[in-house]
PQR file of N, CA, C, O and H, with PARSE charges and radii, in Angstrom:
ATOM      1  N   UNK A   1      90.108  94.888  97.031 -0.4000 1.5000
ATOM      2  CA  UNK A   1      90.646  95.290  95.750 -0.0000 2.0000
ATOM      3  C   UNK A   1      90.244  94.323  94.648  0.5500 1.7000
ATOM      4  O   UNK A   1      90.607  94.497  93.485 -0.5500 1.4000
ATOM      5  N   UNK A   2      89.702  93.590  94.923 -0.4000 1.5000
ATOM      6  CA  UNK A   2      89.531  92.127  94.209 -0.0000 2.0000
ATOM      7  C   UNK A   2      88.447  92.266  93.578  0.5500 1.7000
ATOM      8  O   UNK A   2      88.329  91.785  92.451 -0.5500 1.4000
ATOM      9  H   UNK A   2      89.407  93.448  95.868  0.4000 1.0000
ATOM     10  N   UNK A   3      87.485  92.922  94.155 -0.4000 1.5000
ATOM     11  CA  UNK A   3      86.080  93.421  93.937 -0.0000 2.0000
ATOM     12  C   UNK A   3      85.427  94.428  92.832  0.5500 1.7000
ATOM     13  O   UNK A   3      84.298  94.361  92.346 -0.5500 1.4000
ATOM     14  H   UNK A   3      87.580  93.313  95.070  0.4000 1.0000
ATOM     15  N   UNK A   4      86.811  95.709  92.483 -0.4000 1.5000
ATOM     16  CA  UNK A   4      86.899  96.648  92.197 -0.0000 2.0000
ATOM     17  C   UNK A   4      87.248  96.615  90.740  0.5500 1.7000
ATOM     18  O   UNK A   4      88.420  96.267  90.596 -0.5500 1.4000
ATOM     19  H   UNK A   4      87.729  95.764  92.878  0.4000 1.0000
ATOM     20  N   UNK A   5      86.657  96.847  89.658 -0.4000 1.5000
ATOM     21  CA  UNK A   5      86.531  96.883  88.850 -0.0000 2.0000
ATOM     22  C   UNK A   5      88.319  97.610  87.953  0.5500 1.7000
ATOM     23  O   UNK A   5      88.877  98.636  88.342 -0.5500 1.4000
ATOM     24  H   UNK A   5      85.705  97.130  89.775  0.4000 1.0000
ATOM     25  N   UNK A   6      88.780  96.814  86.900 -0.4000 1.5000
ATOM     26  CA  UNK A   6      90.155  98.083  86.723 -0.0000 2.0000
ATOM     27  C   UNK A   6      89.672  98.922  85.960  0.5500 1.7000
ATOM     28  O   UNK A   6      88.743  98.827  85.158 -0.5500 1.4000
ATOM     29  H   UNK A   6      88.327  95.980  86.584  0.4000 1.0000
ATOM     30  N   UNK A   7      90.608 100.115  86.341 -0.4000 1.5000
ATOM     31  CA  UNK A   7      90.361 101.604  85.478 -0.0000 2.0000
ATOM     32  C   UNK A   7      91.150 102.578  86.485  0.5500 1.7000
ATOM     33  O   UNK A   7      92.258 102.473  87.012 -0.5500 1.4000
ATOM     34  H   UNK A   7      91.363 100.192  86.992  0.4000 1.0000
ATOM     35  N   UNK A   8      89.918 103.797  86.563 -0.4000 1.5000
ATOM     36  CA  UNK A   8      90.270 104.949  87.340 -0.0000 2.0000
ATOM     37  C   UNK A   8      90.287 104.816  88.668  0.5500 1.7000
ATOM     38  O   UNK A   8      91.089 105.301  89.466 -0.5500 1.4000
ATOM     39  H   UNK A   8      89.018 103.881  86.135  0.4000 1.0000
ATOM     40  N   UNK A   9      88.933 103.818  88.954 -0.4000 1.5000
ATOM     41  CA  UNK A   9      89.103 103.585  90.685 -0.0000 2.0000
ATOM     42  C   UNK A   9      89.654 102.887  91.551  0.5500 1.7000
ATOM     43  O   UNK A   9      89.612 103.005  92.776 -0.5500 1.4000
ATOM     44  H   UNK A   9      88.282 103.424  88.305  0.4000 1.0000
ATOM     45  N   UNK A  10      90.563 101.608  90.460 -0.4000 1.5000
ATOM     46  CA  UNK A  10      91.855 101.064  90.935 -0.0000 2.0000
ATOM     47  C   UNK A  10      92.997 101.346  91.119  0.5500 1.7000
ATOM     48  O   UNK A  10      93.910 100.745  91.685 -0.5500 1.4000
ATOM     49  H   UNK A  10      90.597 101.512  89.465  0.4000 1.0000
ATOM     50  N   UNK A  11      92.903 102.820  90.346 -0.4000 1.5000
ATOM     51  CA  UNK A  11      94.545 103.695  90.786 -0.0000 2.0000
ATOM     52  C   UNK A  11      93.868 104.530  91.538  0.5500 1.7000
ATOM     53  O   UNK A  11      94.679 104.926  92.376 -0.5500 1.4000
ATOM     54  H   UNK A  11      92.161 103.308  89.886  0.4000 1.0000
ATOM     55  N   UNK A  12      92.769 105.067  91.741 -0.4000 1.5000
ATOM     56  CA  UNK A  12      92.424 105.813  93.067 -0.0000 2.0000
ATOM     57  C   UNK A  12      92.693 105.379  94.567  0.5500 1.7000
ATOM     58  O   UNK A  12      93.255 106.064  95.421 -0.5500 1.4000
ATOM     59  H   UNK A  12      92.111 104.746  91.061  0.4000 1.0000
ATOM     60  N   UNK A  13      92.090 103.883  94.741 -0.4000 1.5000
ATOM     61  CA  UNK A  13      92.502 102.955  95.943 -0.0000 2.0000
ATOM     62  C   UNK A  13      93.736 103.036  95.878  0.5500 1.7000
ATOM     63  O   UNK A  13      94.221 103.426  96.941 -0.5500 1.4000
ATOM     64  H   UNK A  13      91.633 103.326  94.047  0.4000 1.0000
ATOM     65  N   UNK A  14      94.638 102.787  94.891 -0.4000 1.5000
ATOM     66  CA  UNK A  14      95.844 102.281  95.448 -0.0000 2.0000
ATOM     67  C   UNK A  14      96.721 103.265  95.530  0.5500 1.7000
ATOM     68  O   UNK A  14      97.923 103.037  95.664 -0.5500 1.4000
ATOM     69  H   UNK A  14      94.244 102.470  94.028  0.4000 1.0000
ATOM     70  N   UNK A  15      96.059 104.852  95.435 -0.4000 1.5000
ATOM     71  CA  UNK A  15      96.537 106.203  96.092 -0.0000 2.0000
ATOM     72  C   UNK A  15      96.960 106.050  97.169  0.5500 1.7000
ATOM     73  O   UNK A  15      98.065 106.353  97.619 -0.5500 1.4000
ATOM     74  H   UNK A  15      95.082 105.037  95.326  0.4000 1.0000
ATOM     75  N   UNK A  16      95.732 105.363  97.853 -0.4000 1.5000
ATOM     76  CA  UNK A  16      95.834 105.269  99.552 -0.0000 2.0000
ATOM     77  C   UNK A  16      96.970 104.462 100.159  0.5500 1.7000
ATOM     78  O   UNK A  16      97.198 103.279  99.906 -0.5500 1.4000
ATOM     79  H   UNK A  16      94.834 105.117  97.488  0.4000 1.0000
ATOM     80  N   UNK A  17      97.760 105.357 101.116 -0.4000 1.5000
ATOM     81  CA  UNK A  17      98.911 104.429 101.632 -0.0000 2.0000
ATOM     82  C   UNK A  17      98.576 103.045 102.510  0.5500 1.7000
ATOM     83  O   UNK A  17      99.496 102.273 102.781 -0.5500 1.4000
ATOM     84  H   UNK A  17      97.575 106.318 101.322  0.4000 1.0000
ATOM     85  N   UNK A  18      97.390 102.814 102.881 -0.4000 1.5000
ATOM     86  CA  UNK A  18      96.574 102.158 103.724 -0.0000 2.0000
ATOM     87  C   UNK A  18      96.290 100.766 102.796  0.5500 1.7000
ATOM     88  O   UNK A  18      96.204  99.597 103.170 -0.5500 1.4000
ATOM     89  H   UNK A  18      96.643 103.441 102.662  0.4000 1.0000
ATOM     90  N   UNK A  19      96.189 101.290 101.582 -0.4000 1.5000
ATOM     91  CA  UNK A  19      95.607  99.790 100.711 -0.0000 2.0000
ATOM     92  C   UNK A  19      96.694  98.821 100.675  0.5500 1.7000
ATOM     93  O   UNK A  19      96.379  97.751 101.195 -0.5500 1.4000
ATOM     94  H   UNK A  19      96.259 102.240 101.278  0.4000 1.0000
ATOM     95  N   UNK A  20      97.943  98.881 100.192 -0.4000 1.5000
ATOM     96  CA  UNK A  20      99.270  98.163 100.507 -0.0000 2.0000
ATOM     97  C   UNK A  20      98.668  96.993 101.926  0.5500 1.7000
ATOM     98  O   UNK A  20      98.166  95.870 101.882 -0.5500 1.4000
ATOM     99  H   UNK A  20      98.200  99.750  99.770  0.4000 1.0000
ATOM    100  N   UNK A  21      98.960  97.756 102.887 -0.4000 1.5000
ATOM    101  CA  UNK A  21      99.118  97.313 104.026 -0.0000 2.0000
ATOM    102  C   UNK A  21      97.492  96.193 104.690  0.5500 1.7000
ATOM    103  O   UNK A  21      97.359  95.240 105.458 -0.5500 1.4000
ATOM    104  H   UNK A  21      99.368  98.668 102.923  0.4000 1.0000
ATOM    105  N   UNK A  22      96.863  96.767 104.112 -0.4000 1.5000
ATOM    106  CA  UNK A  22      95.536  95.840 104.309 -0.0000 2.0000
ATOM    107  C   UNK A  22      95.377  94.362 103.386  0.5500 1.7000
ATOM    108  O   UNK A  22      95.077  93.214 103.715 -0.5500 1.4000
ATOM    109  H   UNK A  22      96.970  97.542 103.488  0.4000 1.0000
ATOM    110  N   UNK A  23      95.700  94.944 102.194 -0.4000 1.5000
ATOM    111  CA  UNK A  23      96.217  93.698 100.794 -0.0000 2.0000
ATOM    112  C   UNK A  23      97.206  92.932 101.386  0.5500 1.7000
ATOM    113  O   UNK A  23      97.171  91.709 101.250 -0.5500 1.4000
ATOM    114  H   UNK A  23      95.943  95.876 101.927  0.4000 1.0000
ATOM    115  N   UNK A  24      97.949  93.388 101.926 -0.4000 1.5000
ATOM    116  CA  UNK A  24      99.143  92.252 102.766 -0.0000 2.0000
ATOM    117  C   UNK A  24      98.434  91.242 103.853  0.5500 1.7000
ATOM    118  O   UNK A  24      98.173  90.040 103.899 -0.5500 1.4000
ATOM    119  H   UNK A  24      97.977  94.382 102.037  0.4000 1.0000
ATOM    120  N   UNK A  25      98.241  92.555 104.826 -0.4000 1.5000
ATOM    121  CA  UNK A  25      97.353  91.390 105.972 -0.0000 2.0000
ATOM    122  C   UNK A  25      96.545  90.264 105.185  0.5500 1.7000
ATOM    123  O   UNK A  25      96.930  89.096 105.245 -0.5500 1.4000
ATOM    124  H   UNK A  25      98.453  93.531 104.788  0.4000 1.0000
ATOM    125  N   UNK A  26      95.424  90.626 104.449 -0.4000 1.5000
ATOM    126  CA  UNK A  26      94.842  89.619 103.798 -0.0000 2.0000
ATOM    127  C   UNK A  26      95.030  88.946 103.114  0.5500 1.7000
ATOM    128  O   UNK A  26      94.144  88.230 102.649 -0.5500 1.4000
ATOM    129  H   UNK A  26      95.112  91.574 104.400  0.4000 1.0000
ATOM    130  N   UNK A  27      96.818  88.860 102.599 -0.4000 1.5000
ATOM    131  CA  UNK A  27      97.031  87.756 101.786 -0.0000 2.0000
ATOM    132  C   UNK A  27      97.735  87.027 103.008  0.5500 1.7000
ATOM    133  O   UNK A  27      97.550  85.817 103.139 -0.5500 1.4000
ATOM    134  H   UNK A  27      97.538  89.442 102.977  0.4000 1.0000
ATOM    135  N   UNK A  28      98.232  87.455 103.565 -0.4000 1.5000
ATOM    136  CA  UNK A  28      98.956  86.735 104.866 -0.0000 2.0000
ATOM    137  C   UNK A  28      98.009  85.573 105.431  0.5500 1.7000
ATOM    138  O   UNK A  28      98.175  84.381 105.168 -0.5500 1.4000
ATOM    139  H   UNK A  28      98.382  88.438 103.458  0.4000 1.0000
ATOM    140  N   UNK A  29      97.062  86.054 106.190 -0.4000 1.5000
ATOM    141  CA  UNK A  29      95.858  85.651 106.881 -0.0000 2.0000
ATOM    142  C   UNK A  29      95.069  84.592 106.242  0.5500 1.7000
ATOM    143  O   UNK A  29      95.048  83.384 106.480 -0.5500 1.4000
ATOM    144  H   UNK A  29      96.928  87.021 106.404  0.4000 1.0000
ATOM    145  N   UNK A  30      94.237  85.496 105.134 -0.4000 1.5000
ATOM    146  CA  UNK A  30      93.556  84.916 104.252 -0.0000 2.0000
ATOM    147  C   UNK A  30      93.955  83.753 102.718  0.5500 1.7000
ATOM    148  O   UNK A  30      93.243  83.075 101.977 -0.5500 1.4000
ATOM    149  H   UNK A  30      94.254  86.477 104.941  0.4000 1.0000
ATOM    150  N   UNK A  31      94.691  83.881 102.761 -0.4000 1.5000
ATOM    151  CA  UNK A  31      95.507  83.581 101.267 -0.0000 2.0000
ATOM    152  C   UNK A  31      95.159  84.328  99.982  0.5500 1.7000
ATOM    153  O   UNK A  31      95.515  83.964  98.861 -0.5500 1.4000
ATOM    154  H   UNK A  31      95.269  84.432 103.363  0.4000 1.0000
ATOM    155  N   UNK A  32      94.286  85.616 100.309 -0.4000 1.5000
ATOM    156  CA  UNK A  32      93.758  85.530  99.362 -0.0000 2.0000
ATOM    157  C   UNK A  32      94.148  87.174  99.283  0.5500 1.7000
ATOM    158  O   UNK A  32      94.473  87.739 100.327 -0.5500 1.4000
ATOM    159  H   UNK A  32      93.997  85.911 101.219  0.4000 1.0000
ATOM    160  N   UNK A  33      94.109  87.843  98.141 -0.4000 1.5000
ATOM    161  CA  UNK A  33      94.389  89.400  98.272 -0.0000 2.0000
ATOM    162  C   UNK A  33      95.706  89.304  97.115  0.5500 1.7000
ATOM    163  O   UNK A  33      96.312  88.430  96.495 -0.5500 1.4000
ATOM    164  H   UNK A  33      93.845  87.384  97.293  0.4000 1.0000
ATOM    165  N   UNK A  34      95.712  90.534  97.239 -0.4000 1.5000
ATOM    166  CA  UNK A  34      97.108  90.739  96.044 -0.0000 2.0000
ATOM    167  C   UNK A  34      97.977  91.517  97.183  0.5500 1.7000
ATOM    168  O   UNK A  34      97.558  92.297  98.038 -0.5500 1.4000
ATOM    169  H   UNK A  34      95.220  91.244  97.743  0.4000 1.0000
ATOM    170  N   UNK A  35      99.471  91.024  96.914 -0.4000 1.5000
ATOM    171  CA  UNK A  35     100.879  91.595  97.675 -0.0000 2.0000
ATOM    172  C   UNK A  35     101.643  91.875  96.660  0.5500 1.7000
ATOM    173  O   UNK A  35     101.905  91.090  95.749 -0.5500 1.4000
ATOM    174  H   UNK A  35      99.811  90.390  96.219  0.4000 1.0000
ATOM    175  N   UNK A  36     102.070  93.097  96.771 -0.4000 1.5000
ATOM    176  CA  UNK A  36     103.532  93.798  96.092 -0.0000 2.0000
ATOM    177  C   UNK A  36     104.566  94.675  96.970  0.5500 1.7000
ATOM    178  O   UNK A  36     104.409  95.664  97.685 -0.5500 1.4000
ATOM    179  H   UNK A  36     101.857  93.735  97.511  0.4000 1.0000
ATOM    180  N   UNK A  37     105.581  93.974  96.649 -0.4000 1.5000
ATOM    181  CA  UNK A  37     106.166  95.017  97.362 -0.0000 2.0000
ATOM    182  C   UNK A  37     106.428  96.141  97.093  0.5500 1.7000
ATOM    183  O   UNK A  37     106.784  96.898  97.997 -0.5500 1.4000
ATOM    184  H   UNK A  37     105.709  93.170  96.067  0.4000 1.0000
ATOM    185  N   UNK A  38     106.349  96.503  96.015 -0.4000 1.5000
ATOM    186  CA  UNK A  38     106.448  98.125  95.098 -0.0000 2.0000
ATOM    187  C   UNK A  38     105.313  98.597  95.871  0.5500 1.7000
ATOM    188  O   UNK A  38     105.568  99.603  96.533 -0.5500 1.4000
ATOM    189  H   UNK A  38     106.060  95.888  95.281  0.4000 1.0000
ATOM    190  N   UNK A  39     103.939  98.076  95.986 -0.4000 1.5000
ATOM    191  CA  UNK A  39     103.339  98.643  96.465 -0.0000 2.0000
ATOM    192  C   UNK A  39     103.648  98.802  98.277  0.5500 1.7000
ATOM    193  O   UNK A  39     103.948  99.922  98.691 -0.5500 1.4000
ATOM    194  H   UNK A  39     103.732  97.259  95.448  0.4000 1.0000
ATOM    195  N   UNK A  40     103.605  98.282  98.718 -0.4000 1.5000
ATOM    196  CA  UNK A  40     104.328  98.134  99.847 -0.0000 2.0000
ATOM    197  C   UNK A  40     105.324  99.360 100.412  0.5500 1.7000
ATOM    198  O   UNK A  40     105.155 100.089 101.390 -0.5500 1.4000
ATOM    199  H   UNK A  40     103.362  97.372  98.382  0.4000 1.0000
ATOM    200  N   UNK A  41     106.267  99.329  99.578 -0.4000 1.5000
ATOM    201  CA  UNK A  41     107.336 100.173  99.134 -0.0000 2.0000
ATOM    202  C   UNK A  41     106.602 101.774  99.132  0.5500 1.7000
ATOM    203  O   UNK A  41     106.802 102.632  99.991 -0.5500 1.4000
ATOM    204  H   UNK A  41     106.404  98.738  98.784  0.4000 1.0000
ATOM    205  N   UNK A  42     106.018 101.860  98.341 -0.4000 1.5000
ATOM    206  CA  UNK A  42     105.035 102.813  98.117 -0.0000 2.0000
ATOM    207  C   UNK A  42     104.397 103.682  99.597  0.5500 1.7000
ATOM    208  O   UNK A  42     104.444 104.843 100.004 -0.5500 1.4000
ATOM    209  H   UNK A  42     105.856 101.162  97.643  0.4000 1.0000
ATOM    210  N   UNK A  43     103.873 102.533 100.031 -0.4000 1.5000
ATOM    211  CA  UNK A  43     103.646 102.972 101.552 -0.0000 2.0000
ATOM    212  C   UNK A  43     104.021 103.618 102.218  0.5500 1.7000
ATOM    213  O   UNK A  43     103.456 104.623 102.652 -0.5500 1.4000
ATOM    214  H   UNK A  43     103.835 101.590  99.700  0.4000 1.0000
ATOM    215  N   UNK A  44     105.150 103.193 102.502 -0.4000 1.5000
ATOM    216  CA  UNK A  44     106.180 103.267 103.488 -0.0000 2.0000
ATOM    217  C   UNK A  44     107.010 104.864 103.154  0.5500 1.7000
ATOM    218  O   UNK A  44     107.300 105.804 103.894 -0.5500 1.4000
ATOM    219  H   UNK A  44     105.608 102.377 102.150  0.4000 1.0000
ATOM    220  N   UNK A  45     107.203 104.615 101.682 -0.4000 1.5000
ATOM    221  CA  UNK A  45     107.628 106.249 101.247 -0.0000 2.0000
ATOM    222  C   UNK A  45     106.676 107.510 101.710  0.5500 1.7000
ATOM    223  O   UNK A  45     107.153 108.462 102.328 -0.5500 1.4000
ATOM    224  H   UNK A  45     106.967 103.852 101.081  0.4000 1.0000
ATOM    225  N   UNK A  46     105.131 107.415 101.312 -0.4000 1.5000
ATOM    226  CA  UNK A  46     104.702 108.091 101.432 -0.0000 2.0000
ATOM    227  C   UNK A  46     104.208 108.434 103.473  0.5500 1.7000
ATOM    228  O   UNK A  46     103.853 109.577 103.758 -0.5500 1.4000
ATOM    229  H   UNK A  46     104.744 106.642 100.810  0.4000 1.0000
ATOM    230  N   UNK A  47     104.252 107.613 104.336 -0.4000 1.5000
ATOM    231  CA  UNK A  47     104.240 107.296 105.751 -0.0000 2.0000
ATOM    232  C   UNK A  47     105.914 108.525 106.012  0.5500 1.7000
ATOM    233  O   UNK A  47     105.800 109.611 106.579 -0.5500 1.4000
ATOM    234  H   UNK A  47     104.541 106.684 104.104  0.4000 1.0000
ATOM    235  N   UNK A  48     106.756 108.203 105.675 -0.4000 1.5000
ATOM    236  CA  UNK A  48     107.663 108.822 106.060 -0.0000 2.0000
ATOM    237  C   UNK A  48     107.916 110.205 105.569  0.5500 1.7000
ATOM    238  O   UNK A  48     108.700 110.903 106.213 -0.5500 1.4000
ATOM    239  H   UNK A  48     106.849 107.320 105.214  0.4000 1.0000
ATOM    240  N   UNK A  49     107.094 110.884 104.041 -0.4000 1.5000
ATOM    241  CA  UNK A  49     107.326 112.163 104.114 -0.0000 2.0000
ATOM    242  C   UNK A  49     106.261 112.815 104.990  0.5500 1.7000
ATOM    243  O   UNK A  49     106.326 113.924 105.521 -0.5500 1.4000
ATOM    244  H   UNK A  49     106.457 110.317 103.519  0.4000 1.0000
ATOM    245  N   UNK A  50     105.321 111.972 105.042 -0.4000 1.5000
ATOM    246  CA  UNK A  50     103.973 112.926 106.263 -0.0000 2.0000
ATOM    247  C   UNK A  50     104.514 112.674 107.172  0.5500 1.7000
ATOM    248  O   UNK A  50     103.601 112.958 107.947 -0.5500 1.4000
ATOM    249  H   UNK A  50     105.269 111.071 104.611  0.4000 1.0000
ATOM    250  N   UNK A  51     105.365 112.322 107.859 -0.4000 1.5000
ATOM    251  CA  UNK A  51     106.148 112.157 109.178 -0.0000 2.0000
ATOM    252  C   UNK A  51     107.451 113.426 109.020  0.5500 1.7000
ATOM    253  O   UNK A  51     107.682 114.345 109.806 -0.5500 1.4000
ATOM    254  H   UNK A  51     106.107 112.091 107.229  0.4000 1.0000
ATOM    255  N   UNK A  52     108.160 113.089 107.732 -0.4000 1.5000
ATOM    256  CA  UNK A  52     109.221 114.242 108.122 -0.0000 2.0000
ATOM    257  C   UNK A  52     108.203 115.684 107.852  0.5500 1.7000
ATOM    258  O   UNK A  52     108.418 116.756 108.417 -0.5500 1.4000
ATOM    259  H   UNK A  52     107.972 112.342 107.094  0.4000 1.0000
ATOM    260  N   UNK A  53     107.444 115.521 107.194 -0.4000 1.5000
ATOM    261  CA  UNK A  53     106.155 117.022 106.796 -0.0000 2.0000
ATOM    262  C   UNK A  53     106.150 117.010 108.893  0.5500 1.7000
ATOM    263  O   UNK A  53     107.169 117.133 109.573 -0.5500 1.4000
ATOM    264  H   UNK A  53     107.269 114.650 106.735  0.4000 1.0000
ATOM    265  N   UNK A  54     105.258 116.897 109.238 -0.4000 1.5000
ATOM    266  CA  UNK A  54     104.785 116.181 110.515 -0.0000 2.0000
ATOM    267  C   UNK A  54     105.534 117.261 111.514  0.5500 1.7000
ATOM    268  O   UNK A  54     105.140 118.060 112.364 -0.5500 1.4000
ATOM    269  H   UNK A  54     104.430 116.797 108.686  0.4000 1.0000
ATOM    270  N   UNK A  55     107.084 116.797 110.866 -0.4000 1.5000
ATOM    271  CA  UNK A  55     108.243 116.368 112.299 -0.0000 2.0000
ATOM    272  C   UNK A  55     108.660 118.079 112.302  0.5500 1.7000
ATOM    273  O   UNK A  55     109.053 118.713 113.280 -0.5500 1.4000
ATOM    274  H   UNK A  55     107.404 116.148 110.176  0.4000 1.0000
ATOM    275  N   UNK A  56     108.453 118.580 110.954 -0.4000 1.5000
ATOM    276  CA  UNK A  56     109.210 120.313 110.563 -0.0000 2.0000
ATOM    277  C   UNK A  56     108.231 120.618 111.283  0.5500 1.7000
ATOM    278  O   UNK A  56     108.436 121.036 112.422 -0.5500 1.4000
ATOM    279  H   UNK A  56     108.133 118.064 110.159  0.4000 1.0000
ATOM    280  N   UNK A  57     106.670 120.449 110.677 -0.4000 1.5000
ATOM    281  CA  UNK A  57     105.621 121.792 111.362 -0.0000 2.0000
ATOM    282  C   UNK A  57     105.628 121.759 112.809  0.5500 1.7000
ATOM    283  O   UNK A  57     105.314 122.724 113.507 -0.5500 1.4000
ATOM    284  H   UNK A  57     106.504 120.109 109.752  0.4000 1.0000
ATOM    285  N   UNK A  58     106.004 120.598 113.258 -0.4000 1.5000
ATOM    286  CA  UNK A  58     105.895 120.837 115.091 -0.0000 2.0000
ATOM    287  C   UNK A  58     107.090 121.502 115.416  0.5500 1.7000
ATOM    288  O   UNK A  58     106.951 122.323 116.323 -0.5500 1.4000
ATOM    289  H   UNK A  58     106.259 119.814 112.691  0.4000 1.0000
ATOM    290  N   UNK A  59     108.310 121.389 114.914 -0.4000 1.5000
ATOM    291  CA  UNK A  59     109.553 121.950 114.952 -0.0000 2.0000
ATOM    292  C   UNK A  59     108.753 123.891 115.042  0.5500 1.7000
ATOM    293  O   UNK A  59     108.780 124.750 115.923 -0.5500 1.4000
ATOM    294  H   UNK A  59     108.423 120.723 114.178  0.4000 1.0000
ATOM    295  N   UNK A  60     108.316 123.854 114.045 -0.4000 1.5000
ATOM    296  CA  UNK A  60     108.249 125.377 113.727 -0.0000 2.0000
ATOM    297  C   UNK A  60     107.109 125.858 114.894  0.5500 1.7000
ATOM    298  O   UNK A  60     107.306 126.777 115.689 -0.5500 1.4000
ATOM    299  H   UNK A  60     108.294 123.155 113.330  0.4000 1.0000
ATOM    300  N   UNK A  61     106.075 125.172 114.834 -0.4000 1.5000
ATOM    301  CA  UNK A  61     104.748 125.835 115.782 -0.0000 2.0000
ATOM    302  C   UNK A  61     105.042 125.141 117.284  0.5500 1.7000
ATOM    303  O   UNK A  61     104.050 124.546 117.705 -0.5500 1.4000
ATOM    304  H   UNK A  61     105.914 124.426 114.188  0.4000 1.0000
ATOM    305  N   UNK A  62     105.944 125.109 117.973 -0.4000 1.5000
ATOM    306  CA  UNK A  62     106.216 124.287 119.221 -0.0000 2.0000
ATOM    307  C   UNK A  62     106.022 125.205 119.514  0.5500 1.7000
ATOM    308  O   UNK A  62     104.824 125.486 119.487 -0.5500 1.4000
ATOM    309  H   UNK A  62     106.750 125.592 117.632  0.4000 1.0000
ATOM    310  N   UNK A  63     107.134 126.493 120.067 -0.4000 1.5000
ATOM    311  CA  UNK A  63     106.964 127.799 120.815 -0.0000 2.0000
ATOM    312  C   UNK A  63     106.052 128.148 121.096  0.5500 1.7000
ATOM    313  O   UNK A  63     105.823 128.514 122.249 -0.5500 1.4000
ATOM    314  H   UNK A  63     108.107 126.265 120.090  0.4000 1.0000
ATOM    315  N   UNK A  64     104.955 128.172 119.898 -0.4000 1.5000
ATOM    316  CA  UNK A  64     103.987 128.824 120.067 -0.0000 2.0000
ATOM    317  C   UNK A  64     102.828 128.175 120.338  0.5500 1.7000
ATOM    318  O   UNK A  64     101.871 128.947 120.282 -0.5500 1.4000
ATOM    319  H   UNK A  64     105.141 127.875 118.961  0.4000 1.0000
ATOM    320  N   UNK A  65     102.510 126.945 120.638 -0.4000 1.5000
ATOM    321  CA  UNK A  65     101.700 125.688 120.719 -0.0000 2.0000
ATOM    322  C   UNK A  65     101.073 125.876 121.955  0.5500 1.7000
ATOM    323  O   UNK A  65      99.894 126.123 121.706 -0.5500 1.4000
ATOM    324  H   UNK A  65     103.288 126.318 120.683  0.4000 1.0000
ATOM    325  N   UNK A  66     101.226 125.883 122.917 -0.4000 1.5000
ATOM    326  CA  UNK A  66     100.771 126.211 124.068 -0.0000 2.0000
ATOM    327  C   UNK A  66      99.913 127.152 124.408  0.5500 1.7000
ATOM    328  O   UNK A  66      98.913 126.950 125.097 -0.5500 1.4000
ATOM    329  H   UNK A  66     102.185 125.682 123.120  0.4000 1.0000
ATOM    330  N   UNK A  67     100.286 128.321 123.905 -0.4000 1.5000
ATOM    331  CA  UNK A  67      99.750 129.459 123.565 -0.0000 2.0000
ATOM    332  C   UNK A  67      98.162 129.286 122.968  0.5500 1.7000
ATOM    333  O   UNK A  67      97.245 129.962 123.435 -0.5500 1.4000
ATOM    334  H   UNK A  67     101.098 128.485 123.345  0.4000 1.0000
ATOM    335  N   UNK A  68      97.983 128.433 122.028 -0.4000 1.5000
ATOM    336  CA  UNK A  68      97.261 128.157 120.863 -0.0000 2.0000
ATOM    337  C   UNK A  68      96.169 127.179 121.722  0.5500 1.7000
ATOM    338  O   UNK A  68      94.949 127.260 121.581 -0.5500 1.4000
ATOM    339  H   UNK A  68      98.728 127.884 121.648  0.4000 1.0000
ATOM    340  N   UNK A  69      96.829 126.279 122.600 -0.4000 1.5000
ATOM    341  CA  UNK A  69      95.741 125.181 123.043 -0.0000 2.0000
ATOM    342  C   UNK A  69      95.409 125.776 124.274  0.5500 1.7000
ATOM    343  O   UNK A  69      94.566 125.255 125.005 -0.5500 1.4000
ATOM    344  H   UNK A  69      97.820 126.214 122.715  0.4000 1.0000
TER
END
């Protein structure tokens, strides 16, 4: 992220729920990287609605899942 010029493609990266969590490791590790916890935060929100998204559609297509594979 350090690399990346600011504008459009620094709020594009930090779309990704993945960038948080890599920026951490590498400030951890490395000393070096940017940490937020908003961003962080961020993560973690978006990890848990693709999980409850996730958790309904298997709810709904279970019955029929077997069938399918």
């Amino acid at each position: 992220m350090s690399t990346v010029p600011e504008g459009k493609m620094k709020m594009i990266l930090m779309a990704n729920p993945l960038t948080p969590i890599v920026e951490g490791f590498k400030y951890a590790f490395l000393g070096s990287g940017h940490f937020s916890w908003t961003s962080l935060g961020y993560s973690a929100g978006v990890t848990a609605v693709i999980l409850i998204i996730g958790i309904i559609v298997f709810h709904k297509t279970e019955r029929n899942f077997i069938d399918t594979v």
